[in-house]
C-alpha positions as CSV (number, residue, x, y, z in Angstrom):
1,X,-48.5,31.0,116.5
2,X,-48.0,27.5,117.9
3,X,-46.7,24.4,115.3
4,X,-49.2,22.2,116.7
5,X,-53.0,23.3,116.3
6,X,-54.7,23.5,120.0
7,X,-58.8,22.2,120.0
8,X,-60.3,23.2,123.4
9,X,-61.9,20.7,125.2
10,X,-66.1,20.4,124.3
11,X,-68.3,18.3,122.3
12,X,-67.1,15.9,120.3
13,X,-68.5,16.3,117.6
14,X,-67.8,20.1,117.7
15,X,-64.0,19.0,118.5
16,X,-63.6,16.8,115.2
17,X,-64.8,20.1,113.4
18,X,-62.5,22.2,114.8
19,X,-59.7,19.4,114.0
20,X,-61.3,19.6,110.4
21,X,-60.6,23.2,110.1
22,X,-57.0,23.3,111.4
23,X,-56.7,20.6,109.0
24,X,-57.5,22.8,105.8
25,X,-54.9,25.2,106.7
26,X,-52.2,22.9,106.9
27,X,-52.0,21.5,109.9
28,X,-50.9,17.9,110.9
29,X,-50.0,17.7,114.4
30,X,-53.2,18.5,116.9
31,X,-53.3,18.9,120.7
32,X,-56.5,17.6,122.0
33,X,-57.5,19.1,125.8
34,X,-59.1,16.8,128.1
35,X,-59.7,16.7,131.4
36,X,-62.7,15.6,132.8
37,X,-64.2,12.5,132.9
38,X,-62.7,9.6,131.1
39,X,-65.5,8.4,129.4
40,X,-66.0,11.8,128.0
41,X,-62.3,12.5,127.5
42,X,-62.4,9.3,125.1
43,X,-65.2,10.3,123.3
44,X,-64.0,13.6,122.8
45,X,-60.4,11.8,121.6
46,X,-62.3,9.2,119.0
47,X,-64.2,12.0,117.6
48,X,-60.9,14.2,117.0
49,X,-59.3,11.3,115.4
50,X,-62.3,10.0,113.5
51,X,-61.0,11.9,110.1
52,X,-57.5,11.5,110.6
53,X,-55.3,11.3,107.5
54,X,-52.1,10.2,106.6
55,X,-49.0,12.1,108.4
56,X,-51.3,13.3,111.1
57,X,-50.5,12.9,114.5
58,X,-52.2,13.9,117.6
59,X,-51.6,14.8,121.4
60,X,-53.4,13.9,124.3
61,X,-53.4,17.3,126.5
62,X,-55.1,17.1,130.3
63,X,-53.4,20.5,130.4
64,X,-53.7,20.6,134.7
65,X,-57.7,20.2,133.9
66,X,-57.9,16.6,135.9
67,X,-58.6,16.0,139.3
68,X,-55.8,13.4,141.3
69,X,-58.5,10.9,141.4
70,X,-58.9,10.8,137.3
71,X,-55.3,11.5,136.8
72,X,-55.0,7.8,138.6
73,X,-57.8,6.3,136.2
74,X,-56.2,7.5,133.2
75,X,-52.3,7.9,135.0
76,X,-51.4,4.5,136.3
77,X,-49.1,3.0,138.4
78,X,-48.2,-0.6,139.3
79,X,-46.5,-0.7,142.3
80,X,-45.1,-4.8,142.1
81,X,-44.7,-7.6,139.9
82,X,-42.5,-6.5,137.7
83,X,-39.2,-8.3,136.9
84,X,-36.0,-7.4,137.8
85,X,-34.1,-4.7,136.8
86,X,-30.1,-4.1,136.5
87,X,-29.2,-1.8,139.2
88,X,-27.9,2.0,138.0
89,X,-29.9,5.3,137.4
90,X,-33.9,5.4,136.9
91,X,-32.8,7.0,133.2
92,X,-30.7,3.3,133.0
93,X,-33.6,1.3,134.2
94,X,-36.1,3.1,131.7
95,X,-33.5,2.0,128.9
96,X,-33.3,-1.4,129.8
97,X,-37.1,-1.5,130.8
98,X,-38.0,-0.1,127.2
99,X,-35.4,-2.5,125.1
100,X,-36.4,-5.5,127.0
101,X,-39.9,-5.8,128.3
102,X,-41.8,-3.1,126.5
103,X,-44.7,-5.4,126.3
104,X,-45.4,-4.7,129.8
105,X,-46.4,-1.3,128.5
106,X,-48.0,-2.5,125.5
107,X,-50.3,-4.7,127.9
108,X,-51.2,-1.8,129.6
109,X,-52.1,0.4,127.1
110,X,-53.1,-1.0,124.5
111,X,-57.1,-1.8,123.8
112,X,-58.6,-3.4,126.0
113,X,-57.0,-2.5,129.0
114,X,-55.9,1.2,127.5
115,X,-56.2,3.4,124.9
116,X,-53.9,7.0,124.0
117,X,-55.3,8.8,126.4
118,X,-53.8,6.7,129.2
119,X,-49.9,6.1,130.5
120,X,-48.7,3.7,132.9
121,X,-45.6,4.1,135.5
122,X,-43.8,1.8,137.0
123,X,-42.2,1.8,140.9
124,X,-39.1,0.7,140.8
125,X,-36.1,0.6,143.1
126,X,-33.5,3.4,143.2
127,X,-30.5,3.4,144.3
128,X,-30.2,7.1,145.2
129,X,-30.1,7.2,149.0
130,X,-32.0,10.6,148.5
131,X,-35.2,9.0,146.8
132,X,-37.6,7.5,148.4
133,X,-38.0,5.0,145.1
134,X,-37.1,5.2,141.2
135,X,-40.2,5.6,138.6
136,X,-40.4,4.5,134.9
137,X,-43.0,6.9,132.9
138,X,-44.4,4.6,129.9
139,X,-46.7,6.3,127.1
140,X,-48.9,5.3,123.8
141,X,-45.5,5.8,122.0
142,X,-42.4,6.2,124.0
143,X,-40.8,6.8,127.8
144,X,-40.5,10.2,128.5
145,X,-38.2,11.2,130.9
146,X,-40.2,13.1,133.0
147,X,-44.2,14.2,133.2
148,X,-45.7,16.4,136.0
149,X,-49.1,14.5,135.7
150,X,-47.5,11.6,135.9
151,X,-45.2,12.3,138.7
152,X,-48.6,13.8,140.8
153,X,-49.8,10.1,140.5
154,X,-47.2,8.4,141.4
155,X,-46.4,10.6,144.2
156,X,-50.4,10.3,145.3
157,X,-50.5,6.4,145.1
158,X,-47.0,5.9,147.5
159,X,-48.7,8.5,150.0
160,X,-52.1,6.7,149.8
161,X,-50.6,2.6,149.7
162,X,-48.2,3.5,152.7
163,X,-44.8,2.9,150.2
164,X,-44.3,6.8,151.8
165,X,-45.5,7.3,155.0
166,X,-47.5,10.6,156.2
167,X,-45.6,12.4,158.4
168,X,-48.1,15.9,159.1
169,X,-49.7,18.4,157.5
170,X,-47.2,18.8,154.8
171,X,-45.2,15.6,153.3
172,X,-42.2,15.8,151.7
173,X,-40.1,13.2,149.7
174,X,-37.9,12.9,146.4
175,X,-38.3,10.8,143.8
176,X,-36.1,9.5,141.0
177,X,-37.6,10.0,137.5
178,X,-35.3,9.2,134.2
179,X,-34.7,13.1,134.2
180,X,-33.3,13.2,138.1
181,X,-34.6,13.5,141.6
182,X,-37.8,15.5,141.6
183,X,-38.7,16.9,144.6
184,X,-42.1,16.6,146.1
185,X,-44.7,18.3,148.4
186,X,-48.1,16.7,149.3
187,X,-51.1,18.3,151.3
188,X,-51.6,15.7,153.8
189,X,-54.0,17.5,156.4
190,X,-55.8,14.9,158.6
191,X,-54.2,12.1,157.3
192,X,-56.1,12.4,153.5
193,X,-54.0,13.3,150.3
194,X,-54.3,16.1,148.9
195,X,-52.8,18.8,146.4
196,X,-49.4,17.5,144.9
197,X,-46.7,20.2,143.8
198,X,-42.9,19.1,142.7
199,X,-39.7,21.0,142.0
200,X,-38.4,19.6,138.4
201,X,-35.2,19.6,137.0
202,X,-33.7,23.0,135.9
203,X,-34.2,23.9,132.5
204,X,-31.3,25.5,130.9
205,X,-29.7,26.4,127.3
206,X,-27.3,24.6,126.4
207,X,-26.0,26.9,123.3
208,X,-27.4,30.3,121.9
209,X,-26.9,31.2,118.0
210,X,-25.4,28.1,117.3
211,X,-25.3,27.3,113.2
212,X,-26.1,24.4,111.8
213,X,-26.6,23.1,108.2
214,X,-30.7,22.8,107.4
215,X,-30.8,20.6,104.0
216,X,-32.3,22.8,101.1
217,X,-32.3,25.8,103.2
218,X,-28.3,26.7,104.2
219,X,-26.9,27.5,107.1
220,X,-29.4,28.0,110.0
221,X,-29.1,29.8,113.6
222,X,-31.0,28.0,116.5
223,X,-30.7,28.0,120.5
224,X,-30.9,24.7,122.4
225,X,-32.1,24.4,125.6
226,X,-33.6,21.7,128.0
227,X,-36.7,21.6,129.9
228,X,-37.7,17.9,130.2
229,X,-37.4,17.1,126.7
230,X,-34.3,19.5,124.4
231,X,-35.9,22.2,122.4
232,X,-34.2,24.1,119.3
233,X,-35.7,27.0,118.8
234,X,-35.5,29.2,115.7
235,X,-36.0,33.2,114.9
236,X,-38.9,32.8,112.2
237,X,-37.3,35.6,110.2
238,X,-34.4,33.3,109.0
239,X,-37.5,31.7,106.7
240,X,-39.8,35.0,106.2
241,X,-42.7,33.4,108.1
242,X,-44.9,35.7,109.1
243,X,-46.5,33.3,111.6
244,X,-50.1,33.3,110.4
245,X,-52.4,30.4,110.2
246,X,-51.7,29.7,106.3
247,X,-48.3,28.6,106.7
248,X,-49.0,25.7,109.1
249,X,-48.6,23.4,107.6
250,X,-45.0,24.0,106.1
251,X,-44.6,25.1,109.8
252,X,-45.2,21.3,111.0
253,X,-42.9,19.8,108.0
254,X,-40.2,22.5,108.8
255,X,-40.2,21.4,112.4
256,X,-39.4,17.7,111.9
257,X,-36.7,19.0,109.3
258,X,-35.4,21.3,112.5
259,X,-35.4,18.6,114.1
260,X,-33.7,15.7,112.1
261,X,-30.5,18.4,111.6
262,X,-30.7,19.6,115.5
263,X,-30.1,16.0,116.4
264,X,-27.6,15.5,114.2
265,X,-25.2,18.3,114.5
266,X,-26.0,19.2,118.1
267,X,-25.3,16.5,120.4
268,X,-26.9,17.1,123.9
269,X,-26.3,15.4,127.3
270,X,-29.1,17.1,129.5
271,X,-28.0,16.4,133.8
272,X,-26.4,13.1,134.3
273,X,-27.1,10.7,131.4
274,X,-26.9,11.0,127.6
275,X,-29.9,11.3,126.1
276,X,-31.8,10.1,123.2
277,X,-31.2,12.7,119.9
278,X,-35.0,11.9,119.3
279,X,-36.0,13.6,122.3
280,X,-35.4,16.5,120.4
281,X,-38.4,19.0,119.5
282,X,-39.2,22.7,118.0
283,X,-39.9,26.0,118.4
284,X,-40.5,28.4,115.4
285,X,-40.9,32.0,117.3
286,X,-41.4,35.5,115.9
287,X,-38.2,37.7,115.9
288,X,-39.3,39.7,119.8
289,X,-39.4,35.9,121.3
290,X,-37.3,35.6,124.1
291,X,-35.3,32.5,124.0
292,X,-37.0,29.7,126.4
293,X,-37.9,25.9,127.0
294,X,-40.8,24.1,128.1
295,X,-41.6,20.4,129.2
C-alpha cells in the first residue's frame, strides 16, 4: 500500500471526492494524475485542493499521460536571458541558481504566469565536453535534480530551436542535469521531432540493513538507495503494519519521522556531488518486498 493516496485522473468534482475519502482514513499526502489538457489538468488540480487542510500536501502526477506539445505548455524552458552563472557542475549551477536568483523561478511559476502544475528549466552552459548544454529543473517548491518530463522538454525544445542540430532519423546527444549526463534519443524522421527516450543515472543502494536510531520507536533497520532522489526503505514488520488503508495516516507521519533520522544518521553522496539530506524520501514495504528505488 502506497504512503501517498493516488486519485486517477477524471472529473473534478469526482476527484475532490476521492481526495475526501483518502482523507478520512488518514491520509495527508495525495498524488493527483493529470495529463491532458491544461485547462482541464487545472481544473481537475483546484478541485483536489479545494478542501485541503492543515498538514496536507499534494503532488502534481502527469504520470507519462502528456503529449510533448503539453509537456512544453506546462514544462518550460527559457533558453536565454538569464544572468551569469559561476562555472562548475550543472548540480553547482542549480546551487548557486537556487541561493541566489530563485525569484527567476518564483516569476515563472507563480500566479499569473504559473501555477503547481507547471515547472520551468533553465539552459545553461556546461562545461562537460560530453554535453551538448547544462539544464536547471526549477519546481512549485524546490530543484530536483533530475525529471524525465522535464528532461523530454528540454531535449524537444534544443532539437526544435536549432541549439542541437538534426542529424537523421535518429538524434542523439547528452545533456547535463544536476544528477549527471543523461543520455538522449530523439525520433527525428523527416526533419519533425518526435518521441524522446533518455538513459538516466544508475540507481543503486548505497547500504542494506543498516540501523539507525528512530526517536520513540528504538533501533530501526532500513536500506538506502538512489534513483534520482535517495530512498530509505523499511520492512513494515519492524512496526506491525499490516499495510491496510486504516493506518495511512500514521503511515504518512512515520515517513517524515523515517525520514528526518535517515538524513541524519546516513549521510549520502549519490555520483559526483554531495547532496542535499532533504532529498531524502520513504518507502514503508511489506516483509516479501524486494529492496528497490524509484525517481
Amino acid at each position: 500500500m502506497p504512503v501517498v493516496s493516488s486519485i486517477y485522473m477524471g472529473e473534478p468534482d469526482d476527484m475532490r471526492r476521492r481526495v475526501e475519502e483518502y482523507r478520512a482514513i488518514g491520509y495527508i499526502c495525495h498524488s493527483i494524475k493529470v495529463g491532458g489538457e491544461p485547462g482541464e489538468d487545472a481544473a481537475r488540480i483546484a478541485a483536489s485542493l479545494a478542501d485541503k487542510k492543515p498538514g496536507e500536501y499534494f503532488i502534481a502526477d502527469a504520470n507519462g499521460g502528456m503529449t510533448v506539445e503539453t509537456a512544453l505548455r506546462v514544462e518550460k524552458v527559457v533558453v536565454s536571458g538569464l544572468p551569469e552563472l559561476p562555472e562548475g557542475t550543472a548540480f553547482e549551477k542549480m546551487k548557486f541558481f537556487r541561493d541566489h536568483h530563485d525569484d527567476i523561478r518564483l516569476f515563472f511559476l507563480r500566479e499569473p504566469r504559473g501555477s503547481m502544475i507547471q515547472s520551468i528549466n533553465f539552459i545553461v552552459p556546461t562545461e562537460n565536453p560530453e554535453a551538448a548544454a547544462a539544464y536547471i529543473i526549477a519546481e512549485a517548491e524546490e530543484y530536483p535534480e533530475m525529471s524525465g518530463g522535464n528532461t523530454i522538454s528540454v531535449a524537444t525544445t534544443m532539437l526544435k530551436t536549432g541549439m542541437v542540430p538534426i542529424t537523421g532519423p535518429i538524434t542523439r546527444f547528452k545533456l547535463e542535469a544536476p544528477a549527471g549526463l543523461i543520455g538522449i534519443e530523439c525520433d527525428t524522421s523527416d526533419g519533425k521531432v518526435g518521441a524522446v527516450r533518455f538513459i538516466n543515472q544508475p540507481a543503486f543502494a548505497y547500504c542494506l540493513n543498516k540501523t539507525i536510531q528512530l526517536p520513540g520507536f528504538g533501533d530501526l533497520i532500513v536500506d538506502v538507495g538512489y534513483g534520482g532522489m535517495t530512498y530509505a526503505i523499511v520492512g513494515a514488520q519492524q512496526f506491525g503494519f499490516d499495510l491496510v488503508a486504516s493506518e495511512g495516516r500514521r503511515l504518512s507521519d512515520l515517513g517524515q519521522e523515517i525520514k528526518a533520522a535517515a538524513a541524519a544518521q546516513i549521510p549520502v553522496t549519490p555520483s559526483a556531488e554531495p547532496r542535499a539530506s532533504r532529498h531524502y524520501t520513504n518507502d514503508v514495504r511489506d516483509p516479501g518486498a524486494a529492496f528497490g528505488t524509484g525517481g
